[in-house]
N, C-alpha and C positions, 0 to 999 in steps of 0.2 A: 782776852783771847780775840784774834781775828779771824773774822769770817770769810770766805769768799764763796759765792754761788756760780753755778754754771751749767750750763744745760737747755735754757731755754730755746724757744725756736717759736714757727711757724708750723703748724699740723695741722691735717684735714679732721674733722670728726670720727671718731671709732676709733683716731690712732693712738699711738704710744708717745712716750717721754723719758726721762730721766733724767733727774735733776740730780747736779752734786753741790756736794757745802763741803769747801776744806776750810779743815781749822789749825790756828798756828799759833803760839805766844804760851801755852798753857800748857797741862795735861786732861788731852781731852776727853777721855775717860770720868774724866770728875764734874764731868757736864751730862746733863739732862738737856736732848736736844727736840727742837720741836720746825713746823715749816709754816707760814703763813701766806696767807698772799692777800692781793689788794687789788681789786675791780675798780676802771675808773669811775672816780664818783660814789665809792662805797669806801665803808669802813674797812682796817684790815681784820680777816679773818680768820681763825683758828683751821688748820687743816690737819695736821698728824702732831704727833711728838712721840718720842722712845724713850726708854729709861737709861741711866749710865750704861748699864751692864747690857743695853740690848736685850733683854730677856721679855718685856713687858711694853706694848705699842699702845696707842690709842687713837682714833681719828673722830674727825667731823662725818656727820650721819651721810652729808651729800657728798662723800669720796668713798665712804667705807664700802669695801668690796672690788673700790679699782684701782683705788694706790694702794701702795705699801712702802713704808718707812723702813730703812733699815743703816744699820752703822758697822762703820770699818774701823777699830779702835787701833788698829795695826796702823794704818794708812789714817789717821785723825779724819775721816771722813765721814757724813753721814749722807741719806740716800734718800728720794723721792721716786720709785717707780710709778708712772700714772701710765697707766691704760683706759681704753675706752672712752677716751675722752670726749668730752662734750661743749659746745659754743661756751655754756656759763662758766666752763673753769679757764677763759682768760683771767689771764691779771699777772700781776707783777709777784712774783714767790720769793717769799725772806726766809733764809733759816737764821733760829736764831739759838744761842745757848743759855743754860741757868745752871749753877752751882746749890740752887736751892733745895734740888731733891728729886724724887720718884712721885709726889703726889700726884693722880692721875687728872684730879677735877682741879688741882692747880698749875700743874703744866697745858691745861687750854686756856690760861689770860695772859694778853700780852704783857702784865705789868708785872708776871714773874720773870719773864728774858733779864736776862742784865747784858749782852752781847746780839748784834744784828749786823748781818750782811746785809749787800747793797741791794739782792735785790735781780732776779733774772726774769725777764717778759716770756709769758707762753700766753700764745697767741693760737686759738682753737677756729677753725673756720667751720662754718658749716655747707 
């Protein structure tokens, strides 16, 4: 499956986002999609993931409450609404897919993805 990200920018602090991930080559319903990102200089890091069905989301402690993940299985697309953002959530965001499952505590390691996009810059000033 291919990925493609889109959405990043340039935002003042407090403001909003939205990232999209189109997916293409597969049925993307048979993915379990998650969104990562990567601060210069840091590792990358776990930020949300959803389950096939959309029914069941999960995030990182330092977003929950201001993103929200969500999927369009109509339209193979999945979703990163960020609100309230803050200088530390720059970095570069990958969504990525797994065929692997619904496991919740295994869809936060990158080394369950088997698909990654390239990759879109959100850039938080303060």
């Amino acid at each position: 499956v291919q990925l493609q990200a889109s959405g990043g920018g340039l935002v003042q602090a407090g403001g909003s986002l939205r990232l999209s991930c189109a997916a293409s080559g597969r049925t993307f319903s048979g993915y379990a999609m998650g969104w990562f990102r990567q601060a210069p200089g840091k590792e990358r890091e776990f930020v949300a993931a959803i389950s096939r069905s959309g029914g069941t989301t999960v995030y990182a402690d330092s977003v929950k409450g201001r993103f929200t993940i969500s999927r369009d299985n109509a339209r193979n697309t999945v979703y990163l609404q960020m609100n309230s953002l803050k200088p530390e959530d720059t970095a570069v965001y990958y969504c990525a897919a797994t065929s692997f499952g619904d496991n919740y505590y295994l869809l936060k390691l990158r080394t369950t993805y088997d698909y990654w996009g390239q990759g879109t810059l959100v850039t938080v000033s303060s």
